[in-house]
N, C-alpha and C positions, 0 to 999 in steps of 0.2 A: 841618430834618429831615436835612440830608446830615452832622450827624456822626454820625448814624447807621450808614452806608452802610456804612463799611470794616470795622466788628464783623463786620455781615451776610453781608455778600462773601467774608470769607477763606475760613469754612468750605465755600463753593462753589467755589471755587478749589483743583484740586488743588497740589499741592508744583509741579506741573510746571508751571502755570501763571500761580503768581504771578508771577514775572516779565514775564508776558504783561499780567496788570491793569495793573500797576504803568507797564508804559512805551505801553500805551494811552492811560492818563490821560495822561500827560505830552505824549504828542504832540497828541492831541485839545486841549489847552490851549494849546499855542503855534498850533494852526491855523486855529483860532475865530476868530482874531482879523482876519481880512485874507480875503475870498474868495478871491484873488489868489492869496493863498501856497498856501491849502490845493489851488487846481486843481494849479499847479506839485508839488505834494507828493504830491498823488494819483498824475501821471506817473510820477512817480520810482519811487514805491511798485509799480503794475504792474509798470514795466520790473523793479526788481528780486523781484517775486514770479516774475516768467517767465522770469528767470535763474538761479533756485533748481538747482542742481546735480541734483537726487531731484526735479525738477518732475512726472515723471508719479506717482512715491508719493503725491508733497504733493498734488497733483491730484485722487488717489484719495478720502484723508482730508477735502479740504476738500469736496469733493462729497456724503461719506455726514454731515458737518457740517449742513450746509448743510439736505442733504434733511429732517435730525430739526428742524430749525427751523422748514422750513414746513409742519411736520407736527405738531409740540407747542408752538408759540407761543403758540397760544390756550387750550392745556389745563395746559401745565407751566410757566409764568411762571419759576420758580425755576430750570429747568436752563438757560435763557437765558443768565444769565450767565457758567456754565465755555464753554456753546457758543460765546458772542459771543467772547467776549476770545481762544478758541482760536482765530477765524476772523481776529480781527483781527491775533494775532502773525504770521500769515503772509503778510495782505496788509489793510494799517490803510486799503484804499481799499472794502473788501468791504462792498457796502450790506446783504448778508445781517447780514454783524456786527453791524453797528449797529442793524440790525432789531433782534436778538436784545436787543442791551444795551438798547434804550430800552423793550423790552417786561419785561426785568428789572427797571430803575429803575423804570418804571410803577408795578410789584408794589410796589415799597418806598416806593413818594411822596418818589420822592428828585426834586428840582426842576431843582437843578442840572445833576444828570449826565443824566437825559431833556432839557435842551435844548442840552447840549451834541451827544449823540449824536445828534437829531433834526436841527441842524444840520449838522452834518456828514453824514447820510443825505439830507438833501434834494439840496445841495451836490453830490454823487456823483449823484446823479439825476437833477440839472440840465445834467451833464457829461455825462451818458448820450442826455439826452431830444436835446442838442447834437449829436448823432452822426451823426446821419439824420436819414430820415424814418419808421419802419419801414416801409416801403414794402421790396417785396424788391429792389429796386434799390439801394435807399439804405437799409439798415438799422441799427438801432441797434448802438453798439459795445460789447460787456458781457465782463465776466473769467466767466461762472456763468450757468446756468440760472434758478438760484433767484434772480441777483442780475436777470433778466430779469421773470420773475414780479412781484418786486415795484415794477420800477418800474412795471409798468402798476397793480397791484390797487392803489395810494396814490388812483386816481381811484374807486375803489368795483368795478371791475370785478372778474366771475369768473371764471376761468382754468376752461376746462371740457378744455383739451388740449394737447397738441406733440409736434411730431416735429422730428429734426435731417435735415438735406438738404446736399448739395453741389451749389453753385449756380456753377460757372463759375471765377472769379476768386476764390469765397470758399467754400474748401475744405469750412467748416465751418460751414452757415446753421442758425437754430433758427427755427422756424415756430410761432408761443403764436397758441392760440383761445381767445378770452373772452369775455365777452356784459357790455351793458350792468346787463342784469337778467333775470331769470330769463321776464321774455316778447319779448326783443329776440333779433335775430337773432344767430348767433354771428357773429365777426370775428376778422382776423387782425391780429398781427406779427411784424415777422421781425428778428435779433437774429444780430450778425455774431460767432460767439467764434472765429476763422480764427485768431485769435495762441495760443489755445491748441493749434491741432493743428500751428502752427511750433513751440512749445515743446517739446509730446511730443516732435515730430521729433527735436530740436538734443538733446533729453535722449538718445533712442534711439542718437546719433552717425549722425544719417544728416541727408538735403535732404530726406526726402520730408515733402510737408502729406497724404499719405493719412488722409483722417477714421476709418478704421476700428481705427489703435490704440485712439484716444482713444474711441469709443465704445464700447470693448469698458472699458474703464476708468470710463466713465462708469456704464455699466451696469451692471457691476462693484459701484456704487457707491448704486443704488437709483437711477440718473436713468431717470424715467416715457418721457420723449423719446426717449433712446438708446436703449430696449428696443423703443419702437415703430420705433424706423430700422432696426433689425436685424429687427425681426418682417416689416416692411415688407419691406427687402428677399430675405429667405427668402422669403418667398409669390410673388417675381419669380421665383424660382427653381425654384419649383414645390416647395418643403422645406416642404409644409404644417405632415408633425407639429413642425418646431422651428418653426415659423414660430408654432403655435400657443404653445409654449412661451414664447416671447418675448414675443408680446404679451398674453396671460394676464399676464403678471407689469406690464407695463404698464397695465393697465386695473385693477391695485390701487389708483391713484391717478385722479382724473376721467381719462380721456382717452377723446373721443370718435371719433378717428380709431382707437385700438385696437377700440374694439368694432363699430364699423364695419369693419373689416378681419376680424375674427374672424366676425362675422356671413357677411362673405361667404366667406369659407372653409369655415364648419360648409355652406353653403346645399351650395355646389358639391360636399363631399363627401355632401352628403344624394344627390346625383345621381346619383355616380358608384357610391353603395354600391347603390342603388335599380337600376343596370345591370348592375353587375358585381359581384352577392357576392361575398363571400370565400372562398375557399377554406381560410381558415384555420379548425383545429378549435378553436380560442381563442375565447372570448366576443369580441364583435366590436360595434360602439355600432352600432344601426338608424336606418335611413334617418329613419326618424321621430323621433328621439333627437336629430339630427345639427339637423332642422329646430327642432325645440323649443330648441335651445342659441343655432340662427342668432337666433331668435325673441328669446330672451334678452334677447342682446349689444343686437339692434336697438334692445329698447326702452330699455334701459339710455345711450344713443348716443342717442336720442328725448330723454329725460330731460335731458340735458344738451346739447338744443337741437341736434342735428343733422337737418338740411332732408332731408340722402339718406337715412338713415334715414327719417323719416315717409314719405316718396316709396313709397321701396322696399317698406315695407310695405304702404302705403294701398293700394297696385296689388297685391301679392301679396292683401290681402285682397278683393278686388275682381274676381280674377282667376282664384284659387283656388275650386275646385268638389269638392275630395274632402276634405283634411284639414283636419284642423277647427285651430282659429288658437289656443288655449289654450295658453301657455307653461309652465304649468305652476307657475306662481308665482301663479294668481288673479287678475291683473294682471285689472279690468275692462275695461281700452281690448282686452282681447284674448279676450272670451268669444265662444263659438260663438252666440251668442239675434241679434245683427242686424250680419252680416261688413259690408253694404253703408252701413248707419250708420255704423261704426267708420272704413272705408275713409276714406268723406267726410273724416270729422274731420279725420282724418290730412292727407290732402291738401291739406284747406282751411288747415289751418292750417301748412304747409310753407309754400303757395304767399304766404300773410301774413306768414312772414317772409322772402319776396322770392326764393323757390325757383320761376321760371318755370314751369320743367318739369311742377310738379304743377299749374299754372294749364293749361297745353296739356294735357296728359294728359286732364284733365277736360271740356276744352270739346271732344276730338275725340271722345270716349266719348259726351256729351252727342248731337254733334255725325251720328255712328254710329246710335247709340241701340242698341248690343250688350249691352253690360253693364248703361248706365243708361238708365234713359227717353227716347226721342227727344225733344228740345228744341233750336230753334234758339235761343229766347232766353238760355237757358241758356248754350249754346255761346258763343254770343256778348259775353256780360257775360264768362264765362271768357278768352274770347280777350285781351278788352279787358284786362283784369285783368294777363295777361302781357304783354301789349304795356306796359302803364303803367311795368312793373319795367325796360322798357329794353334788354331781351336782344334781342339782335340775330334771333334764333331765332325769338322769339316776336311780334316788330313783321312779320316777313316772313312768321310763317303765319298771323297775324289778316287782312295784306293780299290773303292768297290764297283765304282764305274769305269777304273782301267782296267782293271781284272773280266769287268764283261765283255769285253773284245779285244779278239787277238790283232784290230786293227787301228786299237785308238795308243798315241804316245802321250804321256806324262807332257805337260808342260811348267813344272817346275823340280826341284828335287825332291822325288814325291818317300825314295824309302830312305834319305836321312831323317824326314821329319817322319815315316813310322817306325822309325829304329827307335825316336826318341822318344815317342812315346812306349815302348815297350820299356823303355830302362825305365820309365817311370812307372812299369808296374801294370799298365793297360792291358789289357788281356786281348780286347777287340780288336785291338793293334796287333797283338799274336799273332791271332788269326788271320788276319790281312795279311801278313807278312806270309803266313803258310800257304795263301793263295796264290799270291804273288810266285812264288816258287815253285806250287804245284802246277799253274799254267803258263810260267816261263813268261812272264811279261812282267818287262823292267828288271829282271835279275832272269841268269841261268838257270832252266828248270831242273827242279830236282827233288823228285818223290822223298828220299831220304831226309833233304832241309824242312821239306813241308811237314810233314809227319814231327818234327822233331817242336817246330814252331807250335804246330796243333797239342801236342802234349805240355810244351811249356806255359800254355794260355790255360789248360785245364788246369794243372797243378797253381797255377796263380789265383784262379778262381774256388780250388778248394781249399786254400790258405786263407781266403777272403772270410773273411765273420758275415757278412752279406751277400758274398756267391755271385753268381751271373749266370743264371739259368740257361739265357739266351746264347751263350758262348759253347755251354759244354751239349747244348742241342745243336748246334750248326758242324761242332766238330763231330759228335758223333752220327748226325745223318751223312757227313764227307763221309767216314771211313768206314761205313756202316755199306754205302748204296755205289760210291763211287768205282766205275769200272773200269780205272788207271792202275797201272802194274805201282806197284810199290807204297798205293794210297789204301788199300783194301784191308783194314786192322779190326774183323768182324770182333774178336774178341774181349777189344780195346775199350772200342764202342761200347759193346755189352755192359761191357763193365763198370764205365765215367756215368748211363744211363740210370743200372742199378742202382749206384750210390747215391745219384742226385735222387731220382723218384723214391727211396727209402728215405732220405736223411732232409727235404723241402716240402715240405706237405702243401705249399702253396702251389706248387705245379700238377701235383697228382690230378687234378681233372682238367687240364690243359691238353687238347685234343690233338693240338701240333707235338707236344711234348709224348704224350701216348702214343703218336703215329710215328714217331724217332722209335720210341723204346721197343713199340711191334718189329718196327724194320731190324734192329738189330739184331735180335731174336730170329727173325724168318734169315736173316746172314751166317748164321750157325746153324741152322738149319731144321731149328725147332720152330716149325710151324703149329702145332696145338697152342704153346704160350704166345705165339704173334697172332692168332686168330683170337684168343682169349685180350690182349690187351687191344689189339683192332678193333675190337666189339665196343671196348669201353669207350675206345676216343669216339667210335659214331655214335654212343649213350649220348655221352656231356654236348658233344657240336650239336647234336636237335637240341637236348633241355636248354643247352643256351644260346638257340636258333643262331648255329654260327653258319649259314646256308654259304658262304665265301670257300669254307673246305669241306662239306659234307659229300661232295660228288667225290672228291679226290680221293677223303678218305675208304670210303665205298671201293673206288677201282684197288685200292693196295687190300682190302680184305678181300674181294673176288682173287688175287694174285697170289694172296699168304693160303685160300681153298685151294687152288691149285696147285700149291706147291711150288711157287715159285716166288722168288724176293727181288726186291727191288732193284733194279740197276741204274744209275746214268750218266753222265759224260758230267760233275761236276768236279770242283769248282767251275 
């Protein structure tokens, strides 16, 4: 059937592009031949497309090429081929190209020329996949968005998003989310195009690798990514309305970080409009307008598997008591007949594709019993659930709610995953482990293990260049108040307190921190300096009307007048 082909082709081939068929085929037939040659050819071919004199024009062009390909490949077979072979005159290494031609030859059951260009697109791919790892450290090397795109969706995957980032040494990162299948979680990678924003530069006649010619070019150009990096960064800037403009134009294509972005900007200006009308005599969009659009984006960003989305919403509907959840699209996951069924769903099924957070959220609600039913079983299976996904978050607050009763059991292996996090250095985890030990639940109790856990988490945290304030105040109110034979290390205490409140000046008017450092003091039995730093922490809790511990604190200075310090039954 391929003498077919070149009747078919011409009239797809403008005047302008004959030339471009004609010495594709030629090179694609000397490169087939040798894996070898064609990598060596490939090189060449980059280096000279990013020596291109007009590289940001060419740049421009091959970009709005590219995008109409992976945007009509599967509907226009036919305009494949002017696409392809335009993509190839410029750079015959361009896996988008070859996409293009072998979905053309497909169309015509031309045999030959589909395994020629399949070859050679795989080839390119294999050169690509060689690059990295997409790991954002190590990520893959690509000339195109589009030519990133397809090297993942060749495994079946869906591209549901991207943004471009500047990561450090690599001016110019692209960040692709895609999901296995439509009930897998989504996933990244990440895709180094850094030699195109050298190019822009050297075309500009300048050094600089600044990403933001080239994304304005890109964007320019219909790339989904570039418009969400500009929408992205307008919203840091607080430029909501362009910010909205940008990524609107992005979320014409899947991306779920766009509507997650748009989401929460419509939320926050529902807020600010809901405080401060406007004073303009202009029609003006309503708070409730503002939410209905947040409402939208979410589900739209739900739809193409994003975890914060369902989060976000499950708890807004969950939490929400005045307006009613209807988007105004019909959408059933959003009717007003049962907000706390809907919530559920949402979360449950965040938390199934490995979203902690809606695991915790739920078990401490359970856990409460405010919103939802008091249940510990419930709480508890939830905890477990986030604990299994491995977040570090979630392994250290499941251990803190078995450690608060001597009557709840672990329902998974709750201290190999806080063993593991201690060898990784976690301190929080220390601590949990010392509790674990000091109240005999899930391991044999033993004053002596706890105590040793409790010092190992401090000495981690004063190794730290950035410290954990919070660690060496929890250990030293334990061993400071607690009235367990073998946990009582008033000295110890004193001591971890000293060093932190001399050497973090960030906690020094920290009331809780000041009411640790009085107790220790009143445990050696210097009540003059516990009633002098008790004084203080009730100074700072009025000036910074902390009214949540001002009574509390009050009781332990009446206690440190009398001469006597604190005692209690913890952990």
């Amino acid at each position: 059937m391929s003498i077919h082909v070149a009747p078919v082709l011409l009239p797809l081939c403008s005047a302008l592009l004959l030339s471009a068929c004609a010495a594709t085929s030629g090179s694609l037939a000397s490169n087939t031949q040798a894996p070898g040659a064609l990598n060596t050819s490939a090189a060449e071919d980059v280096d000279a497309y990013l020596a291109l004199p007009d590289f940001a024009e060419q740049l421009g062009q091959m970009t709005s090429l590219e995008t109409r390909v992976l945007a009509l490949s599967a509907d226009e077979p036919l305009a494949m081929g002017a696409l392809g072979s335009a993509l190839i005159e410029r750079n015959p290494s361009s896996l988008t190209g070859h996409h293009a031609l072998i979905t053309f030859y497909q169309h015509l059951d031309a045999a030959a020329a589909i395994e020629t260009h399949a070859l050679a697109f795989e080839m390119h791919r294999q050169t690509i996949l060689a690059s990295g790892d997409g790991s954002q450290m190590q990520p893959y090397r690509v000339m195109s968005r589009a030519d990133a795109v397809l090297t993942l969706t060749q495994d079946g995957q869906t591209m549901v998003g991207g943004i471009y980032q500047s990561n450090g040494s690599k001016p110019l990162q692209l960040q692709l989310l895609y999901r296995e299948n439509a009930t897998s979680p989504v996933k990244s990678r990440y895709f180094d195009l850094s030699a195109l924003a050298s190019a822009v530069g050297a075309d500009a006649t300048n050094d600089s690798e600044d990403p933001w010619e080239i994304l304005r070019i890109l964007a320019d150009s219909n790339d989904s990514a570039a418009r969400a990096a500009i929408g992205t960064y307008l919203a840091g800037q607080r430029r909501y309305e362009s910010a909205v403009g940008w990524l609107e134009m992005a979320s014409r294509e899947p991306n779920l970080l766009a509507h997650t972005l748009l989401a929460r900007i419509y939320w926050y200006q529902s807020g600010v409009i809901e405080k401060e009308p406007s004073d303009d005599s202009a029609p003006q969009p309503t708070a409730q307008e503002m939410v209905r659009k947040a409402i939208e984006n979410h589900v739209k960003a739900i739809d193409l598997g994003s975890t914060e989305s369902m989060y976000t919403l499950g708890r807004w509907l969950l939490e929400d008591t005045h307006t009613q959840p209807s988007s105004g699209n019909d959408d059933p996951r959003l009717s007003p007949k049962n907000k706390q069924e809907q919530a559920l769903a949402l979360l449950q099924q965040a938390g199934g594709l490995g979203h902690a957070e809606s695991y915790i959220y739920l078990a401490s609600q359970y856990q409460r019993g405010s919103r939802l039913p008091k249940s510990d079983d419930l709480a508890n299976r939830y905890f477990a659930r986030a604990a299994d996904l491995r977040n570090p978050k979630a392994v250290i607050s499941y251990a803190r709610y078995i450690a608060g009763s001597n009557q709840r059991e672990s329902q998974t292996r709750l201290m190999p995953l806080l063993r593991e996090l201690a060898d990784a250095n976690n301190p929080e985890a220390m601590v949990v482990i010392g509790n674990l030990y000091a109240k005999g639940v899930e391991v044999r109790r033993s004053a002596r293990r706890a105590v040793r856990w409790y010092k190992k988490a401090v000495d981690q945290v004063q190794a730290s260049h950035h410290g954990n304030a919070a660690v060496v105040n929890e250990v030293a109110w334990t061993l400071a108040v607690s009235d367990q034979k073998g946990l009582h290390k008033p000295n110890y205490a004193q001591a971890i307190m000293d060093e932190m409140m001399r050497s973090n000046k960030q906690v020094q008017t920290h009331p809780e921190y000041l009411d640790t450092w009085a107790a220790t003091y009143a445990a050696n039995g210097n009540f003059p300096k516990a009633i002098e730093l008790q004084k203080r922490a009730l100074y700072f809790a009025r000036t910074q009307e902390r009214s949540d511990v001002i009574d509390i604190l009050q009781t332990h200075l009446e206690s440190f007048e009398d001469g006597a310090n604190i005692t209690d039954n913890i952990p």
